[in-house]
MARMI-808158 format. One record per residue (C-alpha): residue number from 1; residue in three letters; x, z, y. Coordinates in steps of 0.001 Angstrom, whole numbers, plus 500000, padded with zeros to 6 digits. Last residue first. Example, Ala and Ser with C-alpha at 12.3 -4.5 7.8 and 13.67 -1.06 7.14 Angstrom:
# residues 2
 seq type   east     up  north
   2  ser 513670 507140 498940
   1  ala 512300 507800 495500
//
This chain:
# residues 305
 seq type   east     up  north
 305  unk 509367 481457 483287
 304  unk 512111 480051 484685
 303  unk 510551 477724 487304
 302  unk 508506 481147 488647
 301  unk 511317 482723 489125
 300  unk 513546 479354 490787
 299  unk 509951 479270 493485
 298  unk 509972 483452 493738
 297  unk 513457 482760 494986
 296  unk 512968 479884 497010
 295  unk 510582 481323 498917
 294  unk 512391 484584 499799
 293  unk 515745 482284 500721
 292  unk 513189 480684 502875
 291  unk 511827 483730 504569
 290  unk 515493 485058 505800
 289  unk 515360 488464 506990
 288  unk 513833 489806 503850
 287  unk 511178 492546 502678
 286  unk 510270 492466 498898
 285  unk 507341 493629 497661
 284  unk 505558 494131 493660
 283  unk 509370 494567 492423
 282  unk 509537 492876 488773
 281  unk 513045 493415 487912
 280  unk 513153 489711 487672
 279  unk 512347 489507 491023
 278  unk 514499 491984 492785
 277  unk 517817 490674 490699
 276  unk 517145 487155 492202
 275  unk 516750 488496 495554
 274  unk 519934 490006 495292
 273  unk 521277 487341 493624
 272  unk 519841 485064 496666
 271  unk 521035 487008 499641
 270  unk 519051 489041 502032
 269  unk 517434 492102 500002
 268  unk 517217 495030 502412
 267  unk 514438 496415 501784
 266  unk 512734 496815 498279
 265  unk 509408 497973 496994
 264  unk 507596 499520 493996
 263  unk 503843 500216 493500
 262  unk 503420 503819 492616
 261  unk 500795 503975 489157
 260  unk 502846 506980 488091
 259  unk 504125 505296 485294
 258  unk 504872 502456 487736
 257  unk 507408 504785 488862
 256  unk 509603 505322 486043
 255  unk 509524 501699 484913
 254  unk 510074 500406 487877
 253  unk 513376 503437 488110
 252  unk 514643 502667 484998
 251  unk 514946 498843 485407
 250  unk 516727 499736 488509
 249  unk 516565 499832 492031
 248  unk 519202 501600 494612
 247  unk 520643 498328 495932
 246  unk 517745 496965 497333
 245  unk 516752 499351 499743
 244  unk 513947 501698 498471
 243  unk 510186 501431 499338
 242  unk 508081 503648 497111
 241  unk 503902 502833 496970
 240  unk 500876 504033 497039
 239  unk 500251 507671 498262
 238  unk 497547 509021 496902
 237  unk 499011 512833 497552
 236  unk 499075 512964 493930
 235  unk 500414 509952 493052
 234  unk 503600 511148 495576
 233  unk 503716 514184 493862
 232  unk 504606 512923 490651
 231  unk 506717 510273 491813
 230  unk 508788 512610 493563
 229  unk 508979 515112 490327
 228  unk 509943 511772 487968
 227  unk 512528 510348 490889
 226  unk 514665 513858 491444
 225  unk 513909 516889 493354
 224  unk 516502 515994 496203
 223  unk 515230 512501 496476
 222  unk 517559 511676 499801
 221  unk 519892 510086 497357
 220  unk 517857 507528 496096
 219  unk 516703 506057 499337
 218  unk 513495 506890 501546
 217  unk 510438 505071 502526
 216  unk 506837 506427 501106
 215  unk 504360 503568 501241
 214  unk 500902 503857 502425
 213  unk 498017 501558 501709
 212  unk 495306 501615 504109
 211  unk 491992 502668 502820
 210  unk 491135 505952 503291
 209  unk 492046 506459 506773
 208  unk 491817 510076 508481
 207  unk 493053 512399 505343
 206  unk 495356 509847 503976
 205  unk 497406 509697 507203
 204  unk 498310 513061 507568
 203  unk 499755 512629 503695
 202  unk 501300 510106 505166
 201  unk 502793 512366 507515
 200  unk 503681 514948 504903
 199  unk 505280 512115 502604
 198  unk 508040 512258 505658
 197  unk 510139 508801 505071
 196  unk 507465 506421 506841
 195  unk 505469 503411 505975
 194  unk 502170 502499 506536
 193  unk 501083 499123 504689
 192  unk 497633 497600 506013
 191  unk 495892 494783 504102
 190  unk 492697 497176 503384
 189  unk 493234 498106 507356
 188  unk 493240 494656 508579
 187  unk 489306 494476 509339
 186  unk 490023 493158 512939
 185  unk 488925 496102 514746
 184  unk 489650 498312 512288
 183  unk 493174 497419 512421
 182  unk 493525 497892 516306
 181  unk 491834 501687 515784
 180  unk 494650 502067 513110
 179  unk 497021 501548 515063
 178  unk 495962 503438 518070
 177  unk 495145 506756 515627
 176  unk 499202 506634 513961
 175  unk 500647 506142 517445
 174  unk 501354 509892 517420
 173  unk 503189 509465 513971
 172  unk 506134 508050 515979
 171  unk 508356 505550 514152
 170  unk 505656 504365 511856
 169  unk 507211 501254 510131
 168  unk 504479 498554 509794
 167  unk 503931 496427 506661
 166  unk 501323 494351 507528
 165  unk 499571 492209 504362
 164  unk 497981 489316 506031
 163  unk 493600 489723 506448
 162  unk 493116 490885 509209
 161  unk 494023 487923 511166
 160  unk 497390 485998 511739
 159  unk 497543 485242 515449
 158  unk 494764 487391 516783
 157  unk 496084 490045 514789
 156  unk 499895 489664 516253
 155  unk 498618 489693 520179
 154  unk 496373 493573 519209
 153  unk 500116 494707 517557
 152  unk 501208 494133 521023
 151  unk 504005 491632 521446
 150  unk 506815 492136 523042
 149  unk 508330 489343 524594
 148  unk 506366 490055 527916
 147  unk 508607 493277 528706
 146  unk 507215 496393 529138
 145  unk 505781 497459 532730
 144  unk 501874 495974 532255
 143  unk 501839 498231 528858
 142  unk 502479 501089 530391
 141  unk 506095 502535 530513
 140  unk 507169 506033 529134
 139  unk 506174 505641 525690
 138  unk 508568 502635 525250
 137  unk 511639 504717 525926
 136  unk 513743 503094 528800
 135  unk 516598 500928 529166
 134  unk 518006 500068 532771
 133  unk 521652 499361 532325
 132  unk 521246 497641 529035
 131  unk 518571 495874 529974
 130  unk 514919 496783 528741
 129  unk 513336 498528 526359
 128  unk 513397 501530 524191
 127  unk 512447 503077 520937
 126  unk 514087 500321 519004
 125  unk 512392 497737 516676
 124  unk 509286 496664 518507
 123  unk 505924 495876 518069
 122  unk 503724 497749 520581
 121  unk 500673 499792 519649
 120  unk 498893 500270 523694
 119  unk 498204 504110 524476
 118  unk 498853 504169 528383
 117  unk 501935 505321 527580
 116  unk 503257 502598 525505
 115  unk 503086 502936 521893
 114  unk 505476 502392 518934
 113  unk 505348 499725 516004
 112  unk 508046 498537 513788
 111  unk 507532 495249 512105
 110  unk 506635 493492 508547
 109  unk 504451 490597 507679
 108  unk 503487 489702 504210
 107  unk 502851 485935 502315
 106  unk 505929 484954 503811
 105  unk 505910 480737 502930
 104  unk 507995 479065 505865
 103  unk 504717 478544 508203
 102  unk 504112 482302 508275
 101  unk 507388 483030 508798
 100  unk 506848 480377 511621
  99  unk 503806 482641 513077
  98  unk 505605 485999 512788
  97  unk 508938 484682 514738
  96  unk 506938 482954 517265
  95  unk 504841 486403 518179
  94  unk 508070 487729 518399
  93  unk 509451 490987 516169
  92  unk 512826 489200 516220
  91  unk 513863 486379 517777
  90  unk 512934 483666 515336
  89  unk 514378 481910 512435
  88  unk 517039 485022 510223
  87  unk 514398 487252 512410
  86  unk 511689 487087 509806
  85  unk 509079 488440 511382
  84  unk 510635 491681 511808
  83  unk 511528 491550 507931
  82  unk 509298 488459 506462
  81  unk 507185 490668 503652
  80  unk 507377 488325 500448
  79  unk 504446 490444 498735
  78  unk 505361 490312 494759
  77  unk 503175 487611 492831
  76  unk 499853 488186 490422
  75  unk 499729 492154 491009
  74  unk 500224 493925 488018
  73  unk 497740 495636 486585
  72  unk 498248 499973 486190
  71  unk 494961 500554 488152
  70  unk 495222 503264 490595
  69  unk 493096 506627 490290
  68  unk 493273 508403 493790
  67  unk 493723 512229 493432
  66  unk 492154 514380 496273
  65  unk 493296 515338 499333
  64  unk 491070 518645 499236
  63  unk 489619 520436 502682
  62  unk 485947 520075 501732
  61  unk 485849 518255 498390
  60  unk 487591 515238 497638
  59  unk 485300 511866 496897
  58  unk 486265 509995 493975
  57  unk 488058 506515 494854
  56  unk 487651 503659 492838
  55  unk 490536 502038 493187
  54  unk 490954 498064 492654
  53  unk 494001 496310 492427
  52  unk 495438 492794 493420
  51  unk 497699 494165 495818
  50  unk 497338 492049 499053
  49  unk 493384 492256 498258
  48  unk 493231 496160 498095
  47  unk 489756 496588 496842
  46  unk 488070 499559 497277
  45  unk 485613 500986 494994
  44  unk 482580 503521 495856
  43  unk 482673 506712 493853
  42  unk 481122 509215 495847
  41  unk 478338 506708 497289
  40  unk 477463 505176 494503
  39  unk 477044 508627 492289
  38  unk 475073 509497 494775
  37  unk 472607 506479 494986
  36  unk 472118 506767 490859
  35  unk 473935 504285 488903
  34  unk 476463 506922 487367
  33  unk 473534 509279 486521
  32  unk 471493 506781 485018
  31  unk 473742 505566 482770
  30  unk 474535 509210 481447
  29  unk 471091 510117 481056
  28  unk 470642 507113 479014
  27  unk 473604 507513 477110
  26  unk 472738 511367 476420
  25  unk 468959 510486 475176
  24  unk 470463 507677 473476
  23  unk 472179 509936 470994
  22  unk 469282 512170 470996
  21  unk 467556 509812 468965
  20  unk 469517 509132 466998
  19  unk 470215 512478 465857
  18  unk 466827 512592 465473
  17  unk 466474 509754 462660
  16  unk 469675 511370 460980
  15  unk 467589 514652 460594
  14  unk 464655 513208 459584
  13  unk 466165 510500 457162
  12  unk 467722 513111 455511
  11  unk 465109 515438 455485
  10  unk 463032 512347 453624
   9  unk 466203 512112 450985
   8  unk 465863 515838 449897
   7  unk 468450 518245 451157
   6  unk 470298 520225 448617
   5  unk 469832 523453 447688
   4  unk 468461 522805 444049
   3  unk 467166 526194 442749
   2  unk 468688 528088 439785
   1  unk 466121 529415 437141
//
């Protein structure tokens, strides 16, 4: 006589009461493990305030970069980043240039920053100072020997705080440590933008500060790999962001980017269409000379939509 091989109802119940069972076994052991002290401390978020995004970042081993996971949210306005302070108002890069961009609506700050030769970040377009007959390169005059209008990026902090996006173009990576030192002192370094064109310095940059945001500064036709393979490698090296002049952005090329999680930017925009076009391709910074027409851009954007 044939025997009936199938599974009475109590095994049933046996097996599936197990299963169960070992089913919140795993989540348990799962929980605990990513709420243990370790798992804290190797994946500990940081919040980029001027971006609106937070990135957990998982530790690298020994000698690694690492990948940093970026959250694909938009941030809630693009970063209107008064070029040298807005120098359509103010002499450039001046401590009165920064504060009445400020007062005109920039919600981001940008400069160029070298050092003096006593190791002193100085804000300051070109390499050198001085009349025309008499110029000489920054790093070869202490701070006490450079002119009073420059500011020192240590004069800008006290005037703004820590907390106003800084876009600073590194013109020499050997002022890289100085700058950062001043940021740390007044907690600026979550609101700090690095850029420069050489992803190898950034990539410098990565491995001593993990929290300021760097941007990778070129123009379309200095990508001699093409956008997708620069994006690629730019997410990564954990670098943040691409900053093209204004002309070279597209549709395409947001779209391209952001699925890399890069945050796009644009130099260079000075009129209204062009700050028009910027906006409603959805840039996440714009840097201007002129902070009103920056305003009144994002102001006729908003009214539209």
């Amino acid at each position: 006589m044939a025997t009936d091989s199938r599974p009475s109802r109590e095994t049933d119940s046996a097996v599936m009461t197990s299963s169960r069972v070992r089913s919140r076994e795993r989540r348990a052991t799962a929980t605990t493990a990513d709420t243990s002290p370790k798992a804290t401390r190797s994946q500990a978020p940081s919040t980029w305030p001027s971006l609106g995004v937070v990135a957990s970042y998982a530790r690298p081993g020994e000698g690694q970069t690492g990948h940093v996971p970026r959250s694909t949210e938009r941030p809630p306005a693009p970063i209107l980043f008064a070029h040298r302070g807005g120098r359509a108002h103010s002499p450039e890069n001046s401590l009165q240039a920064f504060e009445t961009a400020i007062r005109l609506g920039a919600t981001g700050l940008e400069s160029d920053v070298w050092c003096t030769a006593d190791g002193i970040p100085v804000l300051h377009h070109d390499r050198r100072v001085g009349s025309a007959w008499r110029r000489r390169p920054i790093d070869s005059l202490a701070r006490d020997r450079i002119p009073d209008d420059v500011p020192t990026l240590e004069d800008l902090y006290r005037l703004v705080g820590g907390g106003v996006p800084l876009s600073l173009d590194i013109r020499d990576p050997a002022v890289t440590p100085a700058v950062l030192e001043v940021a740390r002192r007044h907690e600026g370094t979550r609101s700090l933008w690095l850029c420069h064109p050489d992803r190898s310095v950034l990539a410098d940059i990565r491995e001593t500060d993990r929290d300021v945001i760097l941007v990778h500064s070129t123009r379309i036709e200095r990508i001699d790999e093409g956008p997708e393979r620069m994006a690629a490698d730019l997410s990564g090296m954990a670098i943040h962001a691409v900053n093209l002049p204004e002309q070279d952005w597209s549709a395409g090329l947001v779209a391209l980017f952001r699925r890399f999680g890069l945050r796009c930017l644009a130099w260079d925009a000075q009129h209204p269409r062009q700050i028009d076009r910027l906006l409603a391709l959805g840039l996440d910074g714009i840097y201007g000379d002129h902070v009103d027409r920056l305003v009144d851009g994002l102001a006729r954007r908003r009214a539209t939509n």
